[in-house]
C-alpha positions as CSV (number, residue, x, y, z in Angstrom):
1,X,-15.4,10.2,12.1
2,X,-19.4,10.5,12.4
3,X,-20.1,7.0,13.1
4,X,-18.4,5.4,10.2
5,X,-15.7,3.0,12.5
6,X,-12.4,2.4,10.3
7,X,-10.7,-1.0,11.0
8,X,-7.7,-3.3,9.5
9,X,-8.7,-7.1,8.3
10,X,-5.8,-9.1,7.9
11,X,-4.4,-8.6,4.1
12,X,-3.7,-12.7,4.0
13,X,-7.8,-13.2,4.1
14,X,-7.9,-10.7,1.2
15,X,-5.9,-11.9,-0.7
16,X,-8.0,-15.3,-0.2
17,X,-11.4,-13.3,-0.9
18,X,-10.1,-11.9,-4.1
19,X,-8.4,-15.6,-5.4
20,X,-12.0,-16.7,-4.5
21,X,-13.7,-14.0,-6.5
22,X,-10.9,-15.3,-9.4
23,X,-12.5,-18.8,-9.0
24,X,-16.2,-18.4,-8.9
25,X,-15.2,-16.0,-12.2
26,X,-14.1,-19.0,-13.9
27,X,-16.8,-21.0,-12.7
28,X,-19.2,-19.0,-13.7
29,X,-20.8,-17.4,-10.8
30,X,-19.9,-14.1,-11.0
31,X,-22.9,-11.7,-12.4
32,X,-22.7,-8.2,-13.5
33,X,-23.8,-5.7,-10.9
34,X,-27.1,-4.5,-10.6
35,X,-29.1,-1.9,-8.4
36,X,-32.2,-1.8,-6.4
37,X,-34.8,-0.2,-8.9
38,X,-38.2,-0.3,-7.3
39,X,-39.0,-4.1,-6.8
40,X,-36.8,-5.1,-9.3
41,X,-33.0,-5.2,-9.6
42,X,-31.2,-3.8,-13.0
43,X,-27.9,-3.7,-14.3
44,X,-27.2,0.5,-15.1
45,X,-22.9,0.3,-15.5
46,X,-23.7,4.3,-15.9
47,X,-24.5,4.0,-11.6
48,X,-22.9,0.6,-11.3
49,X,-19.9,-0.9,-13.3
50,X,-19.0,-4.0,-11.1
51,X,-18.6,-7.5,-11.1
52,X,-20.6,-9.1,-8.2
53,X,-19.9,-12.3,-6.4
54,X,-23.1,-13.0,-3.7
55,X,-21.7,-15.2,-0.9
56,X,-24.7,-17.7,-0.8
57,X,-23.7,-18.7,-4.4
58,X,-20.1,-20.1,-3.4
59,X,-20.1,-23.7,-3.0
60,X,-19.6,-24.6,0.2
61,X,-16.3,-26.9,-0.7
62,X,-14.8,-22.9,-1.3
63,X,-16.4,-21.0,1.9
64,X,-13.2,-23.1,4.0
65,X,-10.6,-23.3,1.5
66,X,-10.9,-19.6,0.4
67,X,-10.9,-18.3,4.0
68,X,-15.2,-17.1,4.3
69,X,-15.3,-18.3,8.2
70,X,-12.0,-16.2,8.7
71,X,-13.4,-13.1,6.8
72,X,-16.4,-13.4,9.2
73,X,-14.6,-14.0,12.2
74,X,-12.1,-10.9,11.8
75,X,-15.5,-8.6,10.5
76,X,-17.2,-9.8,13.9
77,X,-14.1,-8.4,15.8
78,X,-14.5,-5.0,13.5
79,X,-18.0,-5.1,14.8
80,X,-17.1,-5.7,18.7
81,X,-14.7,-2.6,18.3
82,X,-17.3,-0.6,16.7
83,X,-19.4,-1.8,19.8
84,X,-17.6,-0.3,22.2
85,X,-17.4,2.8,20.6
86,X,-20.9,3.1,20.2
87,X,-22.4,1.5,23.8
88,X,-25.9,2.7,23.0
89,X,-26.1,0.5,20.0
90,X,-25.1,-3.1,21.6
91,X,-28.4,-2.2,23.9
92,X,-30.5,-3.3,20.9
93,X,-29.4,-6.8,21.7
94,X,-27.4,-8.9,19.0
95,X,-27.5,-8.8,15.7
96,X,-25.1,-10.3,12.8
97,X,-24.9,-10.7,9.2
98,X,-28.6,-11.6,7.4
99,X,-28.2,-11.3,4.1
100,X,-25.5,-12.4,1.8
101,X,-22.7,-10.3,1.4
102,X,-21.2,-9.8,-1.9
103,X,-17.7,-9.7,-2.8
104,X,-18.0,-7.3,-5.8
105,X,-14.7,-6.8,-8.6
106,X,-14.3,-3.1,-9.9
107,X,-12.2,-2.9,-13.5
108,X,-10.1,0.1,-14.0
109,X,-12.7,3.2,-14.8
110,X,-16.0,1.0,-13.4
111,X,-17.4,1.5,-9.8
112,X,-19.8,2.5,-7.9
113,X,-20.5,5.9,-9.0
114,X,-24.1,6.8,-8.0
115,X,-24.5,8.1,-4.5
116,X,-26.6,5.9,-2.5
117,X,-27.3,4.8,1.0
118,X,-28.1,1.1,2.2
119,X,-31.8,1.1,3.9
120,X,-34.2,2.4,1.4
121,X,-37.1,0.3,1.8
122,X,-38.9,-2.6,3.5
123,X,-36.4,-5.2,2.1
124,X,-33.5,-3.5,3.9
125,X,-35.2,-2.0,6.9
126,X,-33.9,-4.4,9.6
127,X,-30.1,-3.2,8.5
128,X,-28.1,-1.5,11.7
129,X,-25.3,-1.1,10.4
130,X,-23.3,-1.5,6.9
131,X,-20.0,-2.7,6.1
132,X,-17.1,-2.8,3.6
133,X,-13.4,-4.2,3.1
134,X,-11.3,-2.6,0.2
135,X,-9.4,-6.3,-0.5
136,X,-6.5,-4.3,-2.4
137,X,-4.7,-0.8,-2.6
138,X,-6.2,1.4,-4.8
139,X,-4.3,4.4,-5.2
140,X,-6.5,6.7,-6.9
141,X,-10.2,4.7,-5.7
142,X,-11.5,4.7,-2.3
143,X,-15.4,5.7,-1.2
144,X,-16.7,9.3,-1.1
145,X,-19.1,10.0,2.2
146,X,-21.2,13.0,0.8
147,X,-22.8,14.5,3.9
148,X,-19.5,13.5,6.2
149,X,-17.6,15.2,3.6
150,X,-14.9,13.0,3.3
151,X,-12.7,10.5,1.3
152,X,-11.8,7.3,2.6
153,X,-9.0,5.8,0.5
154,X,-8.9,1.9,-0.8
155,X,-6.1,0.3,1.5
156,X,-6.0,-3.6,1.2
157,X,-7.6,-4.8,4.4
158,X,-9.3,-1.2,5.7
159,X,-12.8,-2.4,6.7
160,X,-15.7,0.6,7.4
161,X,-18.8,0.0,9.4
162,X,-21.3,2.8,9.4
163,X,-25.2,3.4,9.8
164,X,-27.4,2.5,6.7
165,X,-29.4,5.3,6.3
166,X,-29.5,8.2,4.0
167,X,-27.0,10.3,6.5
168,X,-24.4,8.3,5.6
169,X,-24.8,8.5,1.3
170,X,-21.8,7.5,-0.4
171,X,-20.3,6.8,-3.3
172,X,-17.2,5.1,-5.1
173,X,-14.2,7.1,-6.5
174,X,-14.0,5.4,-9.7
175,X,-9.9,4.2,-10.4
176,X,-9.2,5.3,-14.3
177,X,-6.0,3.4,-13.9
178,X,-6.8,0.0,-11.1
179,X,-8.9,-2.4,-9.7
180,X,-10.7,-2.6,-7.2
């Protein structure tokens, strides 16, 4: 489907992620979402209506009880598949995760709604590839690929990898009615 690789992650380390989103919540570590404005990052719920959990703020007590390694370890087997899909890209040598992921909470009628594409700048310009895992159903929510022309719907576990750049804009399909 044009580069963007569509895989399963188990629905048991979902279910973690999201009980670990639940937890830092209560915690307080959970920030409202913000986008890349310039140099600067700003909260806009007109583009971006999330709730964003950044990886590197989870204690570290929570990264094994909430399943983290496993998450990583079933995203590196996405990335293998992708791999051999794709033989020209595993030329560039390995590569892996630098920068802290975020586990980000959607409330019914919030999402992602700007279109936007993941290398736009010298902070982001060593990116290969992007990733995402929908962590629940979302019957009416998924992701909308603009120049692929096509709809990928929110299915608990469904994990996307796809290039960064500006061929592959997308943007969320904002759930009036659930979470995501």
């Amino acid at each position: 489907m044009q580069f963007i690789g569509d895989y399963t992650i188990d629905g048991a380390i979902c279910d973690r992620l999201i009980e670990l989103h639940r937890v830092c919540d209560r915690r307080g570590l959970v920030r409202r979402g913000a986008i890349g404005r310039g140099d600067a990052a700003v909260v806009d719920t007109d583009k971006k209506d999330s709730f964003d959990l950044t990886v590197s703020a989870i204690p570290d007590d929570l990264h094994d009880a909430y399943g983290v390694p496993a998450y990583y370890a079933a995203l590196q087997r996405c990335l293998e598949q992708y791999l051999t899909a794709h033989p020209l890209l595993a030329r560039v040598g390995r590569f892996g995760v630098t920068e802290s992921p975020t586990i980000q909470h959607y409330r019914s009628g919030g999402g992602f709604r700007m279109e936007h594409f993941e290398r736009t700048g010298i902070a982001t310009a060593t990116r290969m590839l992007v990733w995402m895992t929908y962590l629940n159903d979302v019957r009416d929510g998924g992701t909308r690929f603009v120049y692929q022309d096509t709809v990928i719907e929110a299915r608990r576990g469904r994990t996307l990898l796809w290039p960064p750049d500006f061929t592959h804009a997308h943007a969320g399909i904002v759930s009036p009615t659930g979470h995501k």
